[in-house]
C-alpha positions in Angstrom: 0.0 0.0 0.0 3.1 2.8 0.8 4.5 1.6 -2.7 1.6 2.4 -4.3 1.2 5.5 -2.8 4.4 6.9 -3.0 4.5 5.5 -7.0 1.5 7.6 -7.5 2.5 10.9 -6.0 6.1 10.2 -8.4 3.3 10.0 -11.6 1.3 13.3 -10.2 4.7 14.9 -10.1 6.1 13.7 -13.5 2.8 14.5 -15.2 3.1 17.6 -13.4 4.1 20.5 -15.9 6.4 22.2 -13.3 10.1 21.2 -13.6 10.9 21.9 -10.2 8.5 19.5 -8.8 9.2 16.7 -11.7 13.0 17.0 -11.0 12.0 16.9 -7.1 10.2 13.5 -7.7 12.6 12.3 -9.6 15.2 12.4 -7.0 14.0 10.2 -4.8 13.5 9.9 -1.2 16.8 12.0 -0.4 15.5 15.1 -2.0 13.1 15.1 0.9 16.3 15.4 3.2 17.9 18.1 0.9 14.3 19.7 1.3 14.6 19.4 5.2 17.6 21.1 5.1 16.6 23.6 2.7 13.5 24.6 5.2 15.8 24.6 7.7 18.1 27.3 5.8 15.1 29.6 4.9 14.0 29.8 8.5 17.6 30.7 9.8 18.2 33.1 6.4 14.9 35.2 7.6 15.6 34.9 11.3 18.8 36.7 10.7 17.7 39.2 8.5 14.9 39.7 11.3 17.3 39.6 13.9 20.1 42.1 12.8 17.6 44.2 11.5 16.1 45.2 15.4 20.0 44.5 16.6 22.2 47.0 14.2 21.6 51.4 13.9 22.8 53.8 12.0 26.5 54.5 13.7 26.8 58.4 12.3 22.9 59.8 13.3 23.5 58.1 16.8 26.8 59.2 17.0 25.9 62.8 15.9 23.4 62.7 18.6 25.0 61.4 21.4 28.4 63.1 21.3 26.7 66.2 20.4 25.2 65.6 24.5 28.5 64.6 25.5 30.0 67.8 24.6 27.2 70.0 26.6 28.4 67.0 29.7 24.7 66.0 29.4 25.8 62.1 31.0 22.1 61.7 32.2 20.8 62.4 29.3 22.7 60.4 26.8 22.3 57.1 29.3 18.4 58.1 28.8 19.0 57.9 25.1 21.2 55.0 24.7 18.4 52.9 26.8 15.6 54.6 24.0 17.3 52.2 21.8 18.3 49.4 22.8 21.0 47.4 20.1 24.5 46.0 20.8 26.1 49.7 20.0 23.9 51.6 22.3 24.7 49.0 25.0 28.4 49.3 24.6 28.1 53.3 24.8 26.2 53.0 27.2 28.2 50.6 29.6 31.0 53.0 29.3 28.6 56.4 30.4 27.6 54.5 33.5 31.4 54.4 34.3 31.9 57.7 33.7 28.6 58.7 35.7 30.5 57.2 38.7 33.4 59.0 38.0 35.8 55.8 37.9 39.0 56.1 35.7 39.6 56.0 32.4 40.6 52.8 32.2 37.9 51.4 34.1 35.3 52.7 31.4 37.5 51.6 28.6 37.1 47.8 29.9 33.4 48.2 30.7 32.5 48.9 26.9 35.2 45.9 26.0 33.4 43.5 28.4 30.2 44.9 27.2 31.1 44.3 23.5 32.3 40.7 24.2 28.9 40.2 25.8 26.5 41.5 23.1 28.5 40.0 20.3 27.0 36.4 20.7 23.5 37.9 19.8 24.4 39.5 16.6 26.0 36.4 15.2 23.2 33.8 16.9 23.0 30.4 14.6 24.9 32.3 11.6 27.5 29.2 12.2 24.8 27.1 11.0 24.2 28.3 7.3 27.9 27.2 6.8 27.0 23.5 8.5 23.9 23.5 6.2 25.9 24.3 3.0 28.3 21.2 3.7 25.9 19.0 4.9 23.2 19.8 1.9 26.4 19.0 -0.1 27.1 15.6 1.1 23.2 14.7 1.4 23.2 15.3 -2.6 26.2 13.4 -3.0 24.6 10.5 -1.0 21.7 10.8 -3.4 23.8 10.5 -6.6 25.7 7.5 -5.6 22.5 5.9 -4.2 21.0 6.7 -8.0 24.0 4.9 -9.5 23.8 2.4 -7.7 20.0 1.8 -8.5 20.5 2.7 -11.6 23.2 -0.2 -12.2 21.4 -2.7 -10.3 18.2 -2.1 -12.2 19.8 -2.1 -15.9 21.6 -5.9 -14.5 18.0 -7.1 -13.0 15.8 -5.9 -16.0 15.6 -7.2 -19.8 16.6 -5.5 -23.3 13.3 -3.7 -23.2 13.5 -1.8 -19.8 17.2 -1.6 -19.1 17.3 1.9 -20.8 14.5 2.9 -19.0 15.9 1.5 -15.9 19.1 3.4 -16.4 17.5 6.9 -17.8 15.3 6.7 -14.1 18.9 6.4 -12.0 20.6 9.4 -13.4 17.9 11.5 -13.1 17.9 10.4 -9.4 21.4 11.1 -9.6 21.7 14.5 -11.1 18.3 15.6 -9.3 20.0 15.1 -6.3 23.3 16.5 -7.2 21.6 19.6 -8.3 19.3 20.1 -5.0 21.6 19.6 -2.8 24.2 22.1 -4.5 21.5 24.4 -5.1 20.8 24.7 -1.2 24.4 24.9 -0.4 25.1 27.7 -2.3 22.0 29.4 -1.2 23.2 28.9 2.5 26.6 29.6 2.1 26.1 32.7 0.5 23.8 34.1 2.7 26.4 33.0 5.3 28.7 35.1 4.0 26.8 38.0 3.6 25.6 38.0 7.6 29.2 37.4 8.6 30.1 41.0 6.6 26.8 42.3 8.2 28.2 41.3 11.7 31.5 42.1 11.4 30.6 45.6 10.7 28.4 45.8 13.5 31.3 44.6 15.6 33.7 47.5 14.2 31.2 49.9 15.0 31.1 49.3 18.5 34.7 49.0 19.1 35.2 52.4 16.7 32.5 54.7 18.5 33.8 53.3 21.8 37.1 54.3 21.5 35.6 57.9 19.9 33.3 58.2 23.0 36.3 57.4 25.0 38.8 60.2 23.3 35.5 62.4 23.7 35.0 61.9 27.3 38.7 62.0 28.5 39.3 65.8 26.8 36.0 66.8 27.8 35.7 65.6 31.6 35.4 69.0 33.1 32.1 69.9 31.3 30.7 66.5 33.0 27.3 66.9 34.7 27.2 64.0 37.7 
């Protein structure tokens, strides 16, 4: 009874006039791993986008605003905006104003916005890792798929007579190349998108560790205007 089922959803999909749904079909039962995997990408692709989206700010109009309240020694005030808007950069900033609010050292507030950056980096990069383990995973999956159709393929065309052995061996590479091209398909998708969020963190990184080190230049030559 599963034979027949699963034979008849193959024929609905090859009578199908959609190529992506024939060649999915026609791939066998691994495709529906390399699909798995493929879900699995899609969900983590617009996660991140979600994710980094809330996390990251424009560095120059928050830097034009907060400094600009530095420079009148406003410190209450640009604590009150840095927790209006709340991302890994505001944080950082933020970490090092409290410092400065207490009046403790330079040094002190330096390694309060370092600690701070250490701490906030793990949520801009998340399961970003993951795209990449996708990408070489998807990889071997399709790989798995084409020798499996080979090896189908060949023990079909030895099994069958004159009549069907070119049938027999037609069905097996398209398993074969079906699979290859899924599973390729997905891992270029993730890694790509891999590498794009680890540009897209690694400036969001720099920006904290730049404006940091601006706020801290700022603060040190301006520590007489300081309102405690």
């Amino acid at each position: 009874m599963g034979e027949e089922v699963v034979q008849l959803a193959v024929m609905q999909c090859e009578a199908s006039g959609n190529f992506i749904a024939r060649a999915f079909c026609e791939g066998g039962s691994i495709m529906y791993i390399i699909g798995a995997v493929g879900v699995l990408t899609a969900f983590l692709v617009i996660e991140r986008f979600s994710v980094l989206g809330r996390l990251t700010i424009n560095k120059t109009h928050l830097n034009e605003n907060l400094f600009s309240m530095l420079l009148r020694g406003d410190l209450k005030q640009a604590i009150a905006f840095c927790d209006s808007k709340q991302t890994p950069l505001t944080n950082t900033l933020k970490a090092g104003l409290v410092q400065v609010l207490n009046k403790r050292p330079d040094e002190e507030v330096q390694v309060a916005m370092d600690a701070e950056v250490l701490k906030e980096t793990p949520k801009l990069e998340g399961w970003t890792s993951f795209l990449a383990v996708f990408g070489n995973i998807s990889v071997l999956i399709g790989l798995l798929g084409t020798i499996i159709g080979m090896i189908m393929s060949f023990r079909g065309v030895a099994n069958a007579d004159a009549a069907t052995k070119s049938l027999e061996l037609t069905r097996g590479i398209a398993e074969a190349l079906n699979c290859t091209a899924f599973g390729l398909s997905v891992a270029i998708t993730a890694i790509t998108f891999y590498g794009f969020f680890q540009v897209k963190i690694g400036r969001a990184i720099n920006d904290m560790l730049e404006s940091s080190m601006r706020m801290m230049n700022l603060v040190t030559s301006n520590r007489d205007k300081m309102k405690y």
